[in-house]
N, C-alpha and C positions, 0 to 999 in steps of 0.2 A: 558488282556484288561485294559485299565486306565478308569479313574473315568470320563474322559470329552466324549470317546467312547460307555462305558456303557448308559450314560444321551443319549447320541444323539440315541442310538439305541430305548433307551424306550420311549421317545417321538417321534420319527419320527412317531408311529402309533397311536400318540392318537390327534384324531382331534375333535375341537372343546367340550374340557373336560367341565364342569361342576366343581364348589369348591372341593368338595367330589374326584373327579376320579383324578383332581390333585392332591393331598394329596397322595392318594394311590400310586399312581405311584411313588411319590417323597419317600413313605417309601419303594420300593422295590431297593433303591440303599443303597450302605455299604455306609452311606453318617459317616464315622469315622475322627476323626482327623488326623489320621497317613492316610488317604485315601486320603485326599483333600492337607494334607501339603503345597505341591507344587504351591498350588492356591492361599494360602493366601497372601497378599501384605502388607505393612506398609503403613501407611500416606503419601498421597503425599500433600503436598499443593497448593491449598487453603484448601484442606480434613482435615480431623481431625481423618478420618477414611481411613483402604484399603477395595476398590472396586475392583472385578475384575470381568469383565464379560467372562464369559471360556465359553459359548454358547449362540450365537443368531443366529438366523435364522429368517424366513417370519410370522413365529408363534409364539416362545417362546423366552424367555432372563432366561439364568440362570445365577445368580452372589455368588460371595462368598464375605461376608463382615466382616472384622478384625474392630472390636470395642475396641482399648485402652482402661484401667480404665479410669473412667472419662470422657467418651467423647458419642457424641450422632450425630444423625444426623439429617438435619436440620427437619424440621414440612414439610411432602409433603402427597400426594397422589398420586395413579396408573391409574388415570383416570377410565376408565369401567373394567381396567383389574381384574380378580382374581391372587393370590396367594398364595404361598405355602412355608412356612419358617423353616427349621427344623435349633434348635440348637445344635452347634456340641460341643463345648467347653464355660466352662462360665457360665456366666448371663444374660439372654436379657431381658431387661425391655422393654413393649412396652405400649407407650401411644398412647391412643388414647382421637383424637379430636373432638369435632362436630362444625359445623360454621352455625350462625344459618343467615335467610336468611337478605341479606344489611348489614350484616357484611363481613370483610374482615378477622378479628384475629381468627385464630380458640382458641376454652374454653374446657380445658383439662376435659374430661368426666370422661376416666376410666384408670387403667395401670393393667397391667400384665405382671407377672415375669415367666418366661419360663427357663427353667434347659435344660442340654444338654440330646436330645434324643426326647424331645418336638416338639410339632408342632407349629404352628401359621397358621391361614389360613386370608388371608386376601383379602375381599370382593371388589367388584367394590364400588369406591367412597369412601374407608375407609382413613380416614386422620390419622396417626400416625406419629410418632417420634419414635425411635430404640436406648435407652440409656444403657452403660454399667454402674451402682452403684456399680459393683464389683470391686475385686481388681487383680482378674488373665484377661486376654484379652476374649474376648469374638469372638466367631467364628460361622457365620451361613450360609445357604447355602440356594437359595431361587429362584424360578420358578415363573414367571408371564407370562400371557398370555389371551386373545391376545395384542401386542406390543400398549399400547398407552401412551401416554404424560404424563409423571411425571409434578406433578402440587406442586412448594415451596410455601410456607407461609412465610408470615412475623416475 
């Protein structure tokens, strides 16, 4: 069975997850480098990064994300979604933002650096950026749910 059949089979029964039960779920796949290969994409432009989403459905979005050295991607947020980010290859830096209220710029709070094998779990309404500082490509694999509006910054 491949790696996009496996996801779909162990989501199809978790409804309505919780931060925590995503997580868990997402560490029962061989989520390995040599497993996803196939998924990863290069830069298309206007990206600076590859996006690939290899499952969506009525419920979940899962994407694999190829971060070149050097590059990040823009300041957004998952609207009320939760998520769930394992790194597979690399260095994920992630920043996080807070926007405080009648502003419009979000003001870099915190960052953390995440090694492959790592989690991230990322809350409804959390504003981050997803930077690679390293110097090998960075590779991660990541489950939100349920489906709402990605919201860019300036």
């Amino acid at each position: 069975m491949d790696f996009v059949s496996c996801l779909h089979r162990l989501l199809q029964n978790l409804h309505r997850p919780d931060i925590w039960r995503l997580r868990q779920t997402v560490e029962q796949l061989d989520c390995t480098r040599e497993w996803i290969a196939q998924l990863v994409t290069q830069p298309q432009p206007p990206m600076s990064y590859g996006r690939n989403v290899v499952l969506r459905s009525d419920r979940f979005e899962a994407i694999v994300i190829h971060l070149p050295p050097g590059t990040e991607t823009p300041i957004h947020d998952h609207g009320s979604s939760i998520g769930c980010v394992r790194v597979v290859a690399g260095t994920l830096e992630n920043r996080v933002f807070t926007l405080k209220p009648g502003d419009t710029e979000p003001v870099l709070s915190s960052t953390g650096r995440h090694l492959p094998g790592e989690y991230v779990v990322i809350g409804p309404g959390l504003i981050h950026a997803m930077c690679n500082a390293g110097e090998e490509p960075m590779i991660s694999f990541h489950v939100y749910t349920p489906l709402e509006n990605t919201k860019q910054y300036p």
